[in-house]
PDB file of N, CA, C and O in Angstrom:
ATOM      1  N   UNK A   1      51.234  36.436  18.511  1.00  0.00           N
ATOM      2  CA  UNK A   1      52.441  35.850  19.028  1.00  0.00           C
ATOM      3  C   UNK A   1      52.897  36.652  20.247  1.00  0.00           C
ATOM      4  O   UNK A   1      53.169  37.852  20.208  1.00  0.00           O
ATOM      5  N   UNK A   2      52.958  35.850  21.370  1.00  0.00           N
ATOM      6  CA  UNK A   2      53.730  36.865  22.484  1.00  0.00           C
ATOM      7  C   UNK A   2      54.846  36.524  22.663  1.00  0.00           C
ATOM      8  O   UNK A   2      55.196  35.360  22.468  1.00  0.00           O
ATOM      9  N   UNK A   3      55.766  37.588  23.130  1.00  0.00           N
ATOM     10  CA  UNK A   3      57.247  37.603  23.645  1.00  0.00           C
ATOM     11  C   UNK A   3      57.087  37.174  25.077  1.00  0.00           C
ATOM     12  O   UNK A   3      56.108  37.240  25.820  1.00  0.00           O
ATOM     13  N   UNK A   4      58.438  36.666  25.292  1.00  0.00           N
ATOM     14  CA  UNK A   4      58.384  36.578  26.942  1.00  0.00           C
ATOM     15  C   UNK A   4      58.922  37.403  27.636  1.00  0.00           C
ATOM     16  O   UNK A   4      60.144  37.505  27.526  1.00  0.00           O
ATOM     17  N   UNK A   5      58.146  38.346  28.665  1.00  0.00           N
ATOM     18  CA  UNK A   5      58.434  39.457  28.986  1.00  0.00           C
ATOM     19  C   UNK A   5      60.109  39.159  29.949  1.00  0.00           C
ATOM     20  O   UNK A   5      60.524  38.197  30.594  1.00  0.00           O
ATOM     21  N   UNK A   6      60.685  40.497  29.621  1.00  0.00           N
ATOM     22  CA  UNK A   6      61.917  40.675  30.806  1.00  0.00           C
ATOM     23  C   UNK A   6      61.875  41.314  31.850  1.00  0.00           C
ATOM     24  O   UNK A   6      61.902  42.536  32.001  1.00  0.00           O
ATOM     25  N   UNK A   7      61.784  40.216  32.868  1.00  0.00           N
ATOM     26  CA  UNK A   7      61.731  40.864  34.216  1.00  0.00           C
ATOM     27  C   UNK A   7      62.474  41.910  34.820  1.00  0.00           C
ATOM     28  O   UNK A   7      63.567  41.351  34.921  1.00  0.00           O
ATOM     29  N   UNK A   8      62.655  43.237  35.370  1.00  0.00           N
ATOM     30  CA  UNK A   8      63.647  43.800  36.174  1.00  0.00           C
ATOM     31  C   UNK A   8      62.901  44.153  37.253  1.00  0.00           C
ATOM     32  O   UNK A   8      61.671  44.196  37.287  1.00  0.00           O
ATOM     33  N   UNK A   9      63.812  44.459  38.316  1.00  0.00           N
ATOM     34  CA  UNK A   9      63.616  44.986  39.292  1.00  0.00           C
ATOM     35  C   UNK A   9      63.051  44.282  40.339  1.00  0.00           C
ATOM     36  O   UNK A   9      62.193  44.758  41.082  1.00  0.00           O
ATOM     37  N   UNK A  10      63.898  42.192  40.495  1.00  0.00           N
ATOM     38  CA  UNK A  10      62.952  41.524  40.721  1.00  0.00           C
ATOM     39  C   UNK A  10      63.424  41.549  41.993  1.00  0.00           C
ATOM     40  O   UNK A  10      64.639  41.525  42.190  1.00  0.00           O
ATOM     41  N   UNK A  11      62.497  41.601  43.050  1.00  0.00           N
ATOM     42  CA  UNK A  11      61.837  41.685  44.852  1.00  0.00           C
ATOM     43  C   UNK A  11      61.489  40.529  45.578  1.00  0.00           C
ATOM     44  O   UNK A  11      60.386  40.099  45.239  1.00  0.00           O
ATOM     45  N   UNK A  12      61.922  40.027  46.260  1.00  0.00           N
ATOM     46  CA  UNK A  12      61.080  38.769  46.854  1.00  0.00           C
ATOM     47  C   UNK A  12      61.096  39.300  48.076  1.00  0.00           C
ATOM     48  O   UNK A  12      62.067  39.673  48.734  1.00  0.00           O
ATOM     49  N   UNK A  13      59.416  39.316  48.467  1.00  0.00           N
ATOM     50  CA  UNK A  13      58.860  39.322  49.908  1.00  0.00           C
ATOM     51  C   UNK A  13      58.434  38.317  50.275  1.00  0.00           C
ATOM     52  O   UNK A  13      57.466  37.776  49.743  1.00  0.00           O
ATOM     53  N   UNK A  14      59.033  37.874  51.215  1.00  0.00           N
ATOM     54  CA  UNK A  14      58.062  36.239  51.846  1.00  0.00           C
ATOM     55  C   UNK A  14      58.955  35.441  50.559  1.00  0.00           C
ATOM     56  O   UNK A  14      60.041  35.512  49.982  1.00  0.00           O
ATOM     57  N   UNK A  15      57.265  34.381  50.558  1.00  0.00           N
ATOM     58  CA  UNK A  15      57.649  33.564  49.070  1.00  0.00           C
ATOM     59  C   UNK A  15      57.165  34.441  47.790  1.00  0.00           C
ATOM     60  O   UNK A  15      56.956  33.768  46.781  1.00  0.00           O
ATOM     61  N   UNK A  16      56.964  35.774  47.683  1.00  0.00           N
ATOM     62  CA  UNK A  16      56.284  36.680  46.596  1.00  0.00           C
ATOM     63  C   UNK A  16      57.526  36.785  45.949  1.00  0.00           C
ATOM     64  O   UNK A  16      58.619  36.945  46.491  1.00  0.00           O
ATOM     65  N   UNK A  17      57.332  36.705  45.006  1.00  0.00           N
ATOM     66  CA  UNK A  17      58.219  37.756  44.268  1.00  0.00           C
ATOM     67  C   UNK A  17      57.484  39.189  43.399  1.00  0.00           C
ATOM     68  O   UNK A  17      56.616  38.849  42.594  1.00  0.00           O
ATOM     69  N   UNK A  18      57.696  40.417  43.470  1.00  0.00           N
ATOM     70  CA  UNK A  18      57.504  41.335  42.706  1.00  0.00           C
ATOM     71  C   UNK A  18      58.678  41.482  41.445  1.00  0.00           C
ATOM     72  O   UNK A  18      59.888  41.265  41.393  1.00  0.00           O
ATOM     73  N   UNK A  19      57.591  41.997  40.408  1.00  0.00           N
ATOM     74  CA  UNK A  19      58.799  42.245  39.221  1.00  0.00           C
ATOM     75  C   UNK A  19      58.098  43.283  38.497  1.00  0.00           C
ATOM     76  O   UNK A  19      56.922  43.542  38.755  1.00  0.00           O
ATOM     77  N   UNK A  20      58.909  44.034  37.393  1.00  0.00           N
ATOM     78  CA  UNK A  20      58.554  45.039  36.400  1.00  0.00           C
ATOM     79  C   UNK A  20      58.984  44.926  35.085  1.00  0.00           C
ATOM     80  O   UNK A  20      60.038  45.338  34.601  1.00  0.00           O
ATOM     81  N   UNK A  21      58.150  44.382  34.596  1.00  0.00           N
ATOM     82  CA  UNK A  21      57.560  43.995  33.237  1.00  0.00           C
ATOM     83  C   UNK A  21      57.466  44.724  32.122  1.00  0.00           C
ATOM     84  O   UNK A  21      57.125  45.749  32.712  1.00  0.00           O
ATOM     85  N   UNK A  22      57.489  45.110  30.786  1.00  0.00           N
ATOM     86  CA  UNK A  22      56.800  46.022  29.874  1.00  0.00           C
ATOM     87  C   UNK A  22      55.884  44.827  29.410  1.00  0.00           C
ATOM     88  O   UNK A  22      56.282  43.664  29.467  1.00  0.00           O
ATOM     89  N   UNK A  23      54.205  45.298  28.791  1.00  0.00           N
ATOM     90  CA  UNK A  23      53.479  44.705  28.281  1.00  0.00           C
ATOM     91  C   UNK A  23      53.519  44.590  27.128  1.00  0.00           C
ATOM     92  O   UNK A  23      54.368  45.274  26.556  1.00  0.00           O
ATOM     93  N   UNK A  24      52.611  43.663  26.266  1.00  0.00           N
ATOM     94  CA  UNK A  24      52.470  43.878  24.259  1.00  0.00           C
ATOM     95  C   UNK A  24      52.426  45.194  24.048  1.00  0.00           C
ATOM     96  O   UNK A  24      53.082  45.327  23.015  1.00  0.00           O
ATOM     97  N   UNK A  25      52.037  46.317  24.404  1.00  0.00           N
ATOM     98  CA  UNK A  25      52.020  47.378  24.229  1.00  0.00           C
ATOM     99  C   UNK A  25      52.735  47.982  24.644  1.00  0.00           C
ATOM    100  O   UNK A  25      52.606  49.079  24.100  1.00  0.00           O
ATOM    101  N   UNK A  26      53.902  48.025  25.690  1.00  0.00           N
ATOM    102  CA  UNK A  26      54.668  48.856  25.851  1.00  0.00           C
ATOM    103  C   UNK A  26      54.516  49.268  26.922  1.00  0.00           C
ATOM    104  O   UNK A  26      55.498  49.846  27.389  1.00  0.00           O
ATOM    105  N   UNK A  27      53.470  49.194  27.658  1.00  0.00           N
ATOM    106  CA  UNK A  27      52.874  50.181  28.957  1.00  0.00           C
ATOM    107  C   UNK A  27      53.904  49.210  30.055  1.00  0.00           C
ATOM    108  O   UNK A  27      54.385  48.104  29.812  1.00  0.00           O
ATOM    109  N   UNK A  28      54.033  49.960  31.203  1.00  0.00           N
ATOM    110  CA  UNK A  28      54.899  49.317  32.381  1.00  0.00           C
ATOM    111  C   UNK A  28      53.874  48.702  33.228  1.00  0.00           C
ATOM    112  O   UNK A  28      52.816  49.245  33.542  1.00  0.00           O
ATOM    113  N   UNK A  29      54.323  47.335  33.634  1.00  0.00           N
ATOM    114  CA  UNK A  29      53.302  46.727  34.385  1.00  0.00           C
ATOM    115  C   UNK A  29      54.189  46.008  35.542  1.00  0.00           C
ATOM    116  O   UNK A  29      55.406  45.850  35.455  1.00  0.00           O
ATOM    117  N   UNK A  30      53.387  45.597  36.641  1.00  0.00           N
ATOM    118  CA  UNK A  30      54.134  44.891  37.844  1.00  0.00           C
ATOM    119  C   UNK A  30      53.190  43.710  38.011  1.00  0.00           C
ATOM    120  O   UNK A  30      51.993  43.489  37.826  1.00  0.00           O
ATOM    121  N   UNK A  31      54.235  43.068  38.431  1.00  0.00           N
ATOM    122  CA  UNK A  31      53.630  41.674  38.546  1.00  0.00           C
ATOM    123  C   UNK A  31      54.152  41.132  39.931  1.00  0.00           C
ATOM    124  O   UNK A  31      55.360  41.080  40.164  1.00  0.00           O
ATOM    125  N   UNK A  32      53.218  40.739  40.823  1.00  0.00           N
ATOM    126  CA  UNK A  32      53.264  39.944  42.202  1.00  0.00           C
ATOM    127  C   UNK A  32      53.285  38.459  41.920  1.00  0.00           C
ATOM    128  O   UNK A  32      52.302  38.312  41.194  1.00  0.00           O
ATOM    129  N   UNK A  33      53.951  37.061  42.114  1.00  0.00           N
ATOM    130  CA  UNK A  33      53.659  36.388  41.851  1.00  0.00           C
ATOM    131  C   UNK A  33      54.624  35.256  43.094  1.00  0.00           C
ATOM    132  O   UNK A  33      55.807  35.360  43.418  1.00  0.00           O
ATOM    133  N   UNK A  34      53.326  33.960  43.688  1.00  0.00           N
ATOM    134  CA  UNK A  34      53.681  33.145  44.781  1.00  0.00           C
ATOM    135  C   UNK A  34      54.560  32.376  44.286  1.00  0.00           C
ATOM    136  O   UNK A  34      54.366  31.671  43.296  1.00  0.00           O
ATOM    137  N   UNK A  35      55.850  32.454  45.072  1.00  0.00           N
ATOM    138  CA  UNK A  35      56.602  30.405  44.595  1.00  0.00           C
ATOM    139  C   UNK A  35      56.310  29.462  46.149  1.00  0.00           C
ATOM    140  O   UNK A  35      56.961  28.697  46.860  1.00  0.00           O
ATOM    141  N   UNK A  36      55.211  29.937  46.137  1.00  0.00           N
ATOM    142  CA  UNK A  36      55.124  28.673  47.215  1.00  0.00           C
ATOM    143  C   UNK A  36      54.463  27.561  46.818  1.00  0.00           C
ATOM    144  O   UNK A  36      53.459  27.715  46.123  1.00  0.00           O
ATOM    145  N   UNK A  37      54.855  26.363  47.145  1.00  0.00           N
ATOM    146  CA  UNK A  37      54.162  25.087  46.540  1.00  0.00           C
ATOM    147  C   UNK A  37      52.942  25.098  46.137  1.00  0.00           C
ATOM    148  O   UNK A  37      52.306  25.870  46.854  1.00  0.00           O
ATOM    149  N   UNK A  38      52.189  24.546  45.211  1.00  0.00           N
ATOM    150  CA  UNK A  38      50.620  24.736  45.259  1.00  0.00           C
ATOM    151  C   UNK A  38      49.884  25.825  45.441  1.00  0.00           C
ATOM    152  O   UNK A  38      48.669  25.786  45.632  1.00  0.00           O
ATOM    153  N   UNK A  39      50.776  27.185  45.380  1.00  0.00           N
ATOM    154  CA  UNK A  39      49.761  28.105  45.816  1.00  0.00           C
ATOM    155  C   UNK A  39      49.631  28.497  44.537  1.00  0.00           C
ATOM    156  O   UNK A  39      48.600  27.905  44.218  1.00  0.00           O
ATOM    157  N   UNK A  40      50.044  29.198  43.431  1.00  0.00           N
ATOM    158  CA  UNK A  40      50.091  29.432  41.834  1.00  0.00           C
ATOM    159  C   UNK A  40      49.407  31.152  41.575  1.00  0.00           C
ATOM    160  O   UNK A  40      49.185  31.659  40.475  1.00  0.00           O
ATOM    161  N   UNK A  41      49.168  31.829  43.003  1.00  0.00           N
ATOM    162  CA  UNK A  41      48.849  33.038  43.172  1.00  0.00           C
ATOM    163  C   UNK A  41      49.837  33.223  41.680  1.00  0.00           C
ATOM    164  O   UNK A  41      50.773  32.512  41.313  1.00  0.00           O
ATOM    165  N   UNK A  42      48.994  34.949  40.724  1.00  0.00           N
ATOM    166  CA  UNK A  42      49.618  35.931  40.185  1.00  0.00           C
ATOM    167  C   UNK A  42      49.074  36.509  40.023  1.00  0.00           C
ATOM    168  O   UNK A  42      47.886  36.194  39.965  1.00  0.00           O
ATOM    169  N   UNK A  43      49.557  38.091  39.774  1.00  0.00           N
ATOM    170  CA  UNK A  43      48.652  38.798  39.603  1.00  0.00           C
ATOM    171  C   UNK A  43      49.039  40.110  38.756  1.00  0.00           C
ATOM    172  O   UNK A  43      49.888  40.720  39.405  1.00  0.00           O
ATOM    173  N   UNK A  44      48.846  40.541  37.979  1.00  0.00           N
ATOM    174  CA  UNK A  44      49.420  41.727  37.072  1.00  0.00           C
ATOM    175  C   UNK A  44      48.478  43.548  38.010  1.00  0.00           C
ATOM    176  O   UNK A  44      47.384  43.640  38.568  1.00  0.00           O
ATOM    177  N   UNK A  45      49.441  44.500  37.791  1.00  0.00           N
ATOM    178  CA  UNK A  45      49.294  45.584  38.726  1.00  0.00           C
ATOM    179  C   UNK A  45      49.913  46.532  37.808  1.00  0.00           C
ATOM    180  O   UNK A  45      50.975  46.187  37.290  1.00  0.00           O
ATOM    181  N   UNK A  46      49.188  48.198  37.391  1.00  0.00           N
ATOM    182  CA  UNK A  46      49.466  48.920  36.867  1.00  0.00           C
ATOM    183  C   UNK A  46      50.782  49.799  38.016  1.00  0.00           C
ATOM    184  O   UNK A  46      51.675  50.434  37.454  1.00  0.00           O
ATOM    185  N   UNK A  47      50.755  49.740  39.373  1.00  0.00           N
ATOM    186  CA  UNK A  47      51.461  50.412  39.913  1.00  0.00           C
ATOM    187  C   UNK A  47      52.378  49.212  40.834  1.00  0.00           C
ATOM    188  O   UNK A  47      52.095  48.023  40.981  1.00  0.00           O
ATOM    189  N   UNK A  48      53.728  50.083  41.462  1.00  0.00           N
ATOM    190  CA  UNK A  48      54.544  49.079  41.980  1.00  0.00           C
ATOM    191  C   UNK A  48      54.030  49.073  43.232  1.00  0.00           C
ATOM    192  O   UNK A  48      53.813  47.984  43.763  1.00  0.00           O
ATOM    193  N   UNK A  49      53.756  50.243  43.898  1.00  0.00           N
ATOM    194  CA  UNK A  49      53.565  49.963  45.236  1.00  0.00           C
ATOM    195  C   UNK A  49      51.961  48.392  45.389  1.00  0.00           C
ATOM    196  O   UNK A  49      51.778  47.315  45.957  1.00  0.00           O
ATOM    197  N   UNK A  50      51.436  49.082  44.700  1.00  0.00           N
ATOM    198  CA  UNK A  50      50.403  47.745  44.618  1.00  0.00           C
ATOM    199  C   UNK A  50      50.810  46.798  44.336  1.00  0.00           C
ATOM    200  O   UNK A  50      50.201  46.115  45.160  1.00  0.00           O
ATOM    201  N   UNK A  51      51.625  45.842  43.590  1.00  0.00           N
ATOM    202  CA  UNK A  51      52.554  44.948  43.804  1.00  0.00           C
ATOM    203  C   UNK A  51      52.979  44.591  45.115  1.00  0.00           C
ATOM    204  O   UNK A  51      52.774  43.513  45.674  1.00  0.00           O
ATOM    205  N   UNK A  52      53.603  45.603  45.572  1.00  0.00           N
ATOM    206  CA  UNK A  52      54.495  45.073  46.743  1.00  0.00           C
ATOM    207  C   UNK A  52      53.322  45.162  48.070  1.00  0.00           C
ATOM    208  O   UNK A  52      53.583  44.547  49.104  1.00  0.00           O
ATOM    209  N   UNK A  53      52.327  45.780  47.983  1.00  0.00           N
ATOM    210  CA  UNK A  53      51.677  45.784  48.708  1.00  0.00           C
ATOM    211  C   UNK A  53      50.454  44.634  48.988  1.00  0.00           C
ATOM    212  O   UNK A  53      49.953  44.397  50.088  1.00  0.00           O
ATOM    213  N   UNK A  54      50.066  43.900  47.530  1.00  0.00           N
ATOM    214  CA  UNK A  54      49.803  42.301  47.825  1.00  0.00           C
ATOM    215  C   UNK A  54      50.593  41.569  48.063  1.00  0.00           C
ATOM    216  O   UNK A  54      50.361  40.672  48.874  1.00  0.00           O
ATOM    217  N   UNK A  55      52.147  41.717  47.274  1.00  0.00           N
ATOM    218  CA  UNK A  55      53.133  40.659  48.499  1.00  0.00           C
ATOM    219  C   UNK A  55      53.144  40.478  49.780  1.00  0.00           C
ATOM    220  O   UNK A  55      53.337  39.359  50.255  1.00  0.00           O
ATOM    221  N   UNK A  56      52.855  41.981  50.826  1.00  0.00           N
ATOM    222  CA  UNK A  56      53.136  41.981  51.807  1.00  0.00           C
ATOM    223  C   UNK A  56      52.082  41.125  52.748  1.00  0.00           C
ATOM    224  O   UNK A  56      52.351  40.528  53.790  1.00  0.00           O
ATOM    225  N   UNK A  57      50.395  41.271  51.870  1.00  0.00           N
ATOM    226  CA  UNK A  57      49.462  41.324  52.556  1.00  0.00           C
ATOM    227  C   UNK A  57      49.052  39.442  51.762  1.00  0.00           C
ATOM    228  O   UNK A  57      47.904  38.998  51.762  1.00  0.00           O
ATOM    229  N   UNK A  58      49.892  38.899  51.362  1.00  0.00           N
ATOM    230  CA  UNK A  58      49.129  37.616  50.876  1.00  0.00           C
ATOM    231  C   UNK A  58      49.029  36.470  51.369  1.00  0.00           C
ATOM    232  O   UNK A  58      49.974  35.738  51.664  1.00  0.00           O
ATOM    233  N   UNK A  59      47.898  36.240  51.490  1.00  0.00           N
ATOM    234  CA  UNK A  59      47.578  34.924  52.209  1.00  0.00           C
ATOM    235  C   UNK A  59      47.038  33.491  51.392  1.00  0.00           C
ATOM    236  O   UNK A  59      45.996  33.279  50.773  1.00  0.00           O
ATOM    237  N   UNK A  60      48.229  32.614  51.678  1.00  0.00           N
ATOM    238  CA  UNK A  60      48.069  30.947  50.696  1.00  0.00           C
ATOM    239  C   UNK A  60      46.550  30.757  50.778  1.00  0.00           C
ATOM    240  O   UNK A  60      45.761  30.852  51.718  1.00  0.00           O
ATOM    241  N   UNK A  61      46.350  30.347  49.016  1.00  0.00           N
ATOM    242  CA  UNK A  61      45.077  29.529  49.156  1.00  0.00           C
ATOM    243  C   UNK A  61      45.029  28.169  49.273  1.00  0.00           C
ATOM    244  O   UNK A  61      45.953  27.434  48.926  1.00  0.00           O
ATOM    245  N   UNK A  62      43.730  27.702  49.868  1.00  0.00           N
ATOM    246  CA  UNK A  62      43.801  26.234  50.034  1.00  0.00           C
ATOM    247  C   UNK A  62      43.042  25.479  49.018  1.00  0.00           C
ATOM    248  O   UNK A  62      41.842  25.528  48.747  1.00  0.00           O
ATOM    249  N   UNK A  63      44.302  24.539  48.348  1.00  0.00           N
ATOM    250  CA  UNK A  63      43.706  23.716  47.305  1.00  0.00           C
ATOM    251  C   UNK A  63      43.479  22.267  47.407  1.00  0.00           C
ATOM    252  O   UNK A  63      42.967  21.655  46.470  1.00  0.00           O
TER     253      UNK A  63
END
């Protein structure tokens, strides 16, 4: 059964948003994730700067 994680520390670069997560286990995780139409980018990241550092650098895929 999973919980639904609680976001803090939520960032929007561009259309990214970064956030900081705890996992099923407890460990701290960051999450990059697109709200741009059709794009459905996400991506889970043990560190924040890596987070914010695929926000900065992300480029829409074409579907």
């Amino acid at each position: 059964m999973t919980a639904n994680p609680r976001f803090r520390r939520v960032v929007r670069i561009g259309p990214v948003q970064v956030a900081t997560y705890n996992d099923d286990r407890g460990r701290e995780k960051h999450i990059a994730a697109c709200t741009a139409p059709r794009c459905g980018a996400s991506v889970d990241y043990d560190s924040r700067a890596a987070a914010e550092l695929a926000a900065r650098t992300h480029r829409f895929r074409v579907r």
